[in-house]
N, C-alpha and C positions, 0 to 999 in steps of 0.2 A: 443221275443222268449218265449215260451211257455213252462212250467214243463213239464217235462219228467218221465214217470215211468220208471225206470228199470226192468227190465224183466226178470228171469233167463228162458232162452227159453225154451217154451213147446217142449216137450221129442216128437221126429218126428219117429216113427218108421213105417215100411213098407212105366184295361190300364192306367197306373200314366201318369199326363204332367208332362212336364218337369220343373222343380217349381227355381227359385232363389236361390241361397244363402241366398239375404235378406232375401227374405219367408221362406225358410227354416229352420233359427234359430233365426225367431223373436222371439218366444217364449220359446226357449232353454234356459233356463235359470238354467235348474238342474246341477248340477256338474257330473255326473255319465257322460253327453256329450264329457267330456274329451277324455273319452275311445273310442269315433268318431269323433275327431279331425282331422281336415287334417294336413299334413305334408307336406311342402312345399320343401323340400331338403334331401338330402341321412345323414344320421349320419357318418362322419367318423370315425374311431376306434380311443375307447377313453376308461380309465382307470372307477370303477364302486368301490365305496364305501363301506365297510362292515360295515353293521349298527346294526348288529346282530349274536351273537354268534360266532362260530368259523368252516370252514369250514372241513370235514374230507379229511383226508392224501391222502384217494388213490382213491379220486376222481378228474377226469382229464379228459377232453375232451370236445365238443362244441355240444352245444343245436343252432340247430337253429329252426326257427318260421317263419311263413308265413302268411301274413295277409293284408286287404287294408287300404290303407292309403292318398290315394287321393279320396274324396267324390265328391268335389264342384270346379265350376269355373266359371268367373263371368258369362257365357253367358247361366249358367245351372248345374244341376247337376245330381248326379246318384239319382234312385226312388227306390233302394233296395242295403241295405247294402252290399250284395254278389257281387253287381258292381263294388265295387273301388276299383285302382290298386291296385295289389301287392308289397307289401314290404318285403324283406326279411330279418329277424334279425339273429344275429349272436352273441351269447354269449359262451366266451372261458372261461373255469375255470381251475385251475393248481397252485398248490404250496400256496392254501389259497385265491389266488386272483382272480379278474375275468374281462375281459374286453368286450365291444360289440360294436359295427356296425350293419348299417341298409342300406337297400340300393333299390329302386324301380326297379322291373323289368322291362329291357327296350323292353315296347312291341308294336307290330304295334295301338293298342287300346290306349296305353300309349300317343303317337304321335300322333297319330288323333287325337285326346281328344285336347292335348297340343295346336296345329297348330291352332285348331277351338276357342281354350278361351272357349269352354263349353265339357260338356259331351253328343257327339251325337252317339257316338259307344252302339248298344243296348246290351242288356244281360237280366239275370234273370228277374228282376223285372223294368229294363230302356227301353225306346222306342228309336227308332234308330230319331235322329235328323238331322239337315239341313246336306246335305254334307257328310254325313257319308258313306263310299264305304267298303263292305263287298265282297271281291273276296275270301273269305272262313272261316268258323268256327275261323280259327285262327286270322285273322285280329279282330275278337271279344274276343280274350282270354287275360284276367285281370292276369291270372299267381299269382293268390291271396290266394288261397287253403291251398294247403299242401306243404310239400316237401319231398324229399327220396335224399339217396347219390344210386349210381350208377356207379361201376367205382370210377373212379377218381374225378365224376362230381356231385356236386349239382343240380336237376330237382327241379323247382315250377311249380306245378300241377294245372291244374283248369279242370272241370269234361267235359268239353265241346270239347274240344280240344289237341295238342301236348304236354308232357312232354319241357319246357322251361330249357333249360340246361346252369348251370352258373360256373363260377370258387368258389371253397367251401373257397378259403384264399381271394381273393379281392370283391367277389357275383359282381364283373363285368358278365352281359349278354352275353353268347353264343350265340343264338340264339334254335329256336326252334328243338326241337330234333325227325329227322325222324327215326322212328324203321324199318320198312320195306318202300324200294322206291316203291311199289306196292300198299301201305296202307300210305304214306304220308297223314298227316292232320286228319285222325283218330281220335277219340277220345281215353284217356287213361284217367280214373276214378282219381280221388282227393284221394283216399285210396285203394294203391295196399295192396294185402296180401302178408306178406313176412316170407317164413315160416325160421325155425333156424339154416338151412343153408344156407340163404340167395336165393335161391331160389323166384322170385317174380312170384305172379299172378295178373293180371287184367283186368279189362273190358271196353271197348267201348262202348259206346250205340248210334243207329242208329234207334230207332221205333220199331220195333218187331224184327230187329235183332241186332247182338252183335259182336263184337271182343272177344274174348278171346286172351289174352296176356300172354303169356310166358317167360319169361326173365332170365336166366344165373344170380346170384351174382355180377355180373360185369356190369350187364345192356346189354350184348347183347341178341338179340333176338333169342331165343330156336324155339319158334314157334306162328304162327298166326292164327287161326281158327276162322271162320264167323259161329255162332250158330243160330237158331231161336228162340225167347222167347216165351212162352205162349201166353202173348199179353205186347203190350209197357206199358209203364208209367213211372213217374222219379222215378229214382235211385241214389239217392248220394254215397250208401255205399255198401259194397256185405262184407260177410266172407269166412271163408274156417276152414277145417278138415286137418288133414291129408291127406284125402284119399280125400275129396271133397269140391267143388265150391260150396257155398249155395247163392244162388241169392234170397232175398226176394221181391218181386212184389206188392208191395201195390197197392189196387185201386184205387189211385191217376192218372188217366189216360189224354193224351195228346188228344184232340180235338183240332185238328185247327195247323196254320204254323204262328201265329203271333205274332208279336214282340210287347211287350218285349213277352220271353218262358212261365211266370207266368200267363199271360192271359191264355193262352189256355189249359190250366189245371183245369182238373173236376172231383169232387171226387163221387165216385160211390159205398157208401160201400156193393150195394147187391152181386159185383162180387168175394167181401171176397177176403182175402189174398192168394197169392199162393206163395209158395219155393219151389224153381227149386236146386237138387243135382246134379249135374254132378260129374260123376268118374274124377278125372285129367288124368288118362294114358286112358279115351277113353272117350272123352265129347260126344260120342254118345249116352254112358250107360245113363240114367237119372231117375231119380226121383220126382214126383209131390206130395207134401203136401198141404192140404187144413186146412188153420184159419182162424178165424175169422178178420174184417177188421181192421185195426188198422194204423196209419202214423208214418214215421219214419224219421229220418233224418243218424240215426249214431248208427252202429254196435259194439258189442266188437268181443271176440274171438269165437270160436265154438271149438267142439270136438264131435266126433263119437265114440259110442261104437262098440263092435265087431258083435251086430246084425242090424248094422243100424242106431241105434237110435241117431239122431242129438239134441245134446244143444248147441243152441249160448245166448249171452246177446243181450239185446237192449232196445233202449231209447227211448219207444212210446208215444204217443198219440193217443187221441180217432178220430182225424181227422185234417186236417191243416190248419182249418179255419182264425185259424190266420196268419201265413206262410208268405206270399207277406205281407197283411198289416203291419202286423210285424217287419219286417224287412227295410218297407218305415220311420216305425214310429220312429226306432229307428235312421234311418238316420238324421230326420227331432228335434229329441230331445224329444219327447212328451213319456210321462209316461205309460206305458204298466199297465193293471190289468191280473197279472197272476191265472191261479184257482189253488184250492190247489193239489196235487197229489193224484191220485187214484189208491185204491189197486189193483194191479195184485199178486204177490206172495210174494212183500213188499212194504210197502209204504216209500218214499223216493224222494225227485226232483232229478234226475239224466241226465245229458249228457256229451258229450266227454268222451267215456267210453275206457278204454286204459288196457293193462298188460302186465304182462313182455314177453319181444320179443321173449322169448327161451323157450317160450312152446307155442306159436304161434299154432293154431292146435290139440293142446293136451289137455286131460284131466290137470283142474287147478285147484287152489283153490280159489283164488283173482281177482279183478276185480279192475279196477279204474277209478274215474269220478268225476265229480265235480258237486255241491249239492249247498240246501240252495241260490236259486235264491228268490229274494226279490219281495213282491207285490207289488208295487208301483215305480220299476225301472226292465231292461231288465238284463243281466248277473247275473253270481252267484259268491257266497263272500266264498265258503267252497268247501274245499278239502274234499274226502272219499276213501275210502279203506273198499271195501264187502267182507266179509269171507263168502264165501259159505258152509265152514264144519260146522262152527259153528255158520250160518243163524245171522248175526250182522255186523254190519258197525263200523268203525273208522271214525270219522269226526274233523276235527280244522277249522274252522269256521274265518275267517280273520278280520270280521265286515263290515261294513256295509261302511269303505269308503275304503276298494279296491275292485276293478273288476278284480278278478279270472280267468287264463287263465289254459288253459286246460296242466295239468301234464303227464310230460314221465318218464320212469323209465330208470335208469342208475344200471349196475351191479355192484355188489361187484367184484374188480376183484379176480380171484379165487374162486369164489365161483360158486357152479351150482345150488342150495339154489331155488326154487321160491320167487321173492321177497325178496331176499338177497340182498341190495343197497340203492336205493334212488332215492328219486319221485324230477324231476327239474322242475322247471316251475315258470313263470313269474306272476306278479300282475302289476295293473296299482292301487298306492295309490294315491289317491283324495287329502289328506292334504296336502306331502311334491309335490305332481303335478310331479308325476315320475315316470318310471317303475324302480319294483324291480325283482332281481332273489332271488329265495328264492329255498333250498336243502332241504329236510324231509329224515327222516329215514323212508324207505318205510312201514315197518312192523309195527312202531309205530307213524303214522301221526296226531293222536291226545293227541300226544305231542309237536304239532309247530315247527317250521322250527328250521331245526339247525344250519343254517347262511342265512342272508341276503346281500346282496348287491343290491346299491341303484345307477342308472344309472343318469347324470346329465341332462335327456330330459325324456320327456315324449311322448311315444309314443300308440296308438288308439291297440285296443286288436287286437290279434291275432285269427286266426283258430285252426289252427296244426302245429307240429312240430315233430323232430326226433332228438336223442342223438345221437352222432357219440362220441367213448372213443377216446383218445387220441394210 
C-alpha cells in the first residue's frame, strides 16, 4: 500500500493465478507477515490483559472491527489482500477492563471456499477457480470491509454487495440484509455517511449508474433512488455535507467484465477528476467540479459553506500503480518500496482518515489518521491528529514492531466538545505476537496511549471499525 498525502480539500466553489500456499510464503520470512496470517477458528470471548496505564472512568462501550482473516487453503489462495473472509472483532471495555471475540462471517464465499479446500470464489484482485458458481454479486461477498450498528443489528459491509447482518452480543450470522425487495442484492458501499443524527447515507455502484441509499437511525429504509454518474470508475469511498452528497470520480475507469475486477481497470489521467454534489432533499439539483487527476482510496469529512464552497479531506496519490500488485504482494509476504510523500497542502503519510462522528458534515477543526508507513514493509506504526486551525499534526509513533490499525473516536460522555474523548483502536505487536487495544486521549495523542490491554491471540490487521458507548 502506497503513502498517502493528506489533502485539506481544494475549496469547490460554483490477471494473478492462483498461486499455493507453499508458493506463497516461501519467502515470507519478515515478521510484519503476522499481520496476514490466517486464522483458522472464531476467538471465543475471552478476558484481555492490562499491560499499560490505567483505563479512564467513563469510558464504556464496544469497538468493533472488521477485516480478513482467512487468505490461503491448500488447493489455492486469495491474489489480493481485499479477498479474504471477513472477521469480525469485538472488544468490550467497562469498569478498567476489557474483553474480545472474533468470529468469521458466515458467508456463501465463506463455504464455497471451504467445500472446494481452495479459494475459487473471484473478487478484487482473485480469479474465479474450478467449480465456483456465482448466481449473484453476493455469492462473491467476503463481508470483510467495515461495519455500522443499525437497529439492533451489527452489518459487515463489503462495497460489492448486501450489508451482512449479525447479532452485536454473539457476531453469530444473520444472513444478508435486503433493504428494499425491489433492489435485493444491490450494492451498499463499505463507508456509509452517517450524519449526527444518525441519519445514514449511501451508495451502490452499478457502472455509470448508482443507488443512492437513504436509511432512518434505525436502519430502515427512507428512500431508494437510481442516479446517473458522469461516467463509471471504482469508488471505494463518497463524503457528505450537511446539505450534500459529494461523490469524487477518479479516472481510474472500468474497461472490460473480467474476473478478477482489478484487471479490467485503466487509469486515464487526461479525463482529470470529477465531483458530483448532489442536494440530499433533490438529488436532481447537482453540481460538477473539475480537478485535476489524482487516486484515492479513503475519504474524511466534508463541510459546505453557505456559498457553496465544498472542503473534504483525502488520502491521494498520484495514480494506483501499485494498487492490485500491492495488495497481491502483501498477501504473498514480499517487502513493498514505498516513495516518500508529496506536498499537496502538507506533507505527511496519511490514510484511514476518521473524526469525531457529531460533526459529521460540519465545519471541524480535527481530522484523524494514521501515519509513518515504513519503507521497507506495507502498514503504518503512528497515530496523528491534524489541527487545521493551527495547520500542525500530533503524532505518537508505536515503532517499528506494531502494525497500526486504523483509530475511532469515543465521546466524553457529556460532553459536546470536538474531540472531547478518546481515539480506540487496535495494534498487532510483533514481539509479544498479539493484538493490543490501546485508548489515547484524543486531543493529546502524542502523549501515548493511556492504557493498553493485551489480547491472548494474535489476530491479522483489520480495515474499519465503529464505537458503539455502552
Amino acid at each position: 500500500m502506497n503513502r498517502r498525502d493528506i489533502l485539506r480539500g481544494a475549496a469547490l466553489t460554483g490477471a494473478a493465478a492462483v498461486l499455493t500456499p507453499e508458493t506463497l510464503w516461501a519467502a515470507a520470512a519478515s515478521d510484519w507477515t503476522l499481520g496476514i496470517a490466517d486464522v483458522e477458528a472464531d476467538v471465543a470471548p475471552t478476558g484481555m490483559t492490562l499491560v499499560h496505564g490505567r483505563a479512564p472512568v467513563d469510558l464504556k462501550g464496544t469497538l468493533f472491527r472488521n477485516g480478513p482473516a482467512k487468505f490461503r487453503r491448500p488447493g489455492g489462495s486469495v491474489g489480493h489482500w481485499f479477498d479474504g473472509d471477513g472477521m469480525v472483532r469485538k472488544f468490550q471495555m467497562g469498569d478498567g477492563q476489557a474483553r474480545m471475540a472474533a468470529r468469521f462471517v458466515d458467508t456463501v464465499k465463506r463455504r464455497q471456499d471451504a467445500a472446494a479446500n481452495a479459494v475459487i470464489t473471484p473478487g478484487y484482485g482473485t480469479p474465479s477457480g474450478p467449480g465456483a458458481r456465482l448466481g449473484s454479486a453476493d455469492d462473491a461477498n467476503a463481508a470483510n470491509t467495515s461495519v455500522m450498528m443499525a437497529g439492533g443489528e451489527l452489518w459487515a459491509l463489503w462495497e460489492g454487495g448486501s450489508p451482512t447482518a449479525m447479532d452485536p452480543v454473539s457476531l453469530e450470522t444473520r444472513g444478508f440484509k435486503a433493504l428494499s425487495p425491489d433492489m435485493k442484492g444491490m450494492p451498499f458501499l463499505a463507508h456509509p455517511r452517517v450524519q449526527p443524527d444518525g441519519t445514514v447515507w449511501n451508495l451502490g455502484l452499478a457502472g455509470k449508474r448508482a443507488v443512492v441509499w437513504n436509511l432512518s437511525a434505525d436502519g430502515a429504509l427512507r428512500k431508494a433512488e437510481v442516479i446517473t454518474l458522469p461516467r463509471a470508475g471504482y469508488m471505494h469511498d463518497f463524503t457528505a455535507t450537511e446539505r450534500s452528497l459529494v461523490i469524487i470520480l477518479q479516472p481510474w475507469v472500468q474497461e472490460g467484465m473480467r474476473m478478477p475486477i482489478a484487471t479490467n481497470m485503466v487509469w486515464r489521467p487526461e479525463l482529470g477528476t470529477k465531483v458530483l454534489a448532489l442536494d440530499k432533499d433533490d438529488l436532481s439539483k447537482r453540481r460538477v467540479f473539475e480537478l485535476p487527476p489524482f487516486f484515492f482510496f479513503h475519504l474524511g469529512d466534508a463541510s459546505e459553506e453557505a456559498d457553496g464552497t465544498i472542503r473534504f479531506d483525502a488520502c491521494i496519490d498520484k495514480d494506483p500503480s501499485g494498487t492490485a500488485a500491492n495488495g497481491g504482494a502483501i498477501v504473498r509476504g514480499e517487502v513493498l518500496k514505498a516513495p516518500p510523500p508529496r506536498r499537496a497542502m502538507i506533507t505527511i503519510s496519511a490514510e484511514f482518515p476518521r473524526s469525531d462522528p457529531r460533526f459529521a458534515g460540519l465545519v471541524r477543526r480535527y481530522a484523524v489518521h494514521l501515519t509513518n508507513e515504513r519503507a521497507d514493509r506495507p502498514l503504518f506504526q503512528g497515530v496523528a491528529v491534524r489541527d487545521w486551525k493551527k495547520d500542525r499534526d500530533q503524532v505518537f509513533d508505536f515503532g517499528a514492531r506494531h502494525l497500526v490499525e486504523e483509530m475511532v473516536f469515543a465521546p466524553r460522555p457529556g460532553s459536546s466538545t470536538e474531540l472531547d474523548g478518546w481515539l480506540v483502536g487496535t495494534t498487532l505487536n510483533l514481539d509479544a505476537r498479539a493484538t493490543e487495544l490501546h485508548v489515547f486521549d484524543a486531543r493529546h495523542v502524542d502523549r501515548g496511549p493511556l492504557a493498553t490491554w493485551r489480547a491472548p491471540v494474535a489476530l491479522p490487521v483489520t480495515f474499519h471499525g465503529v464505537f458503539v458507548g455502552a
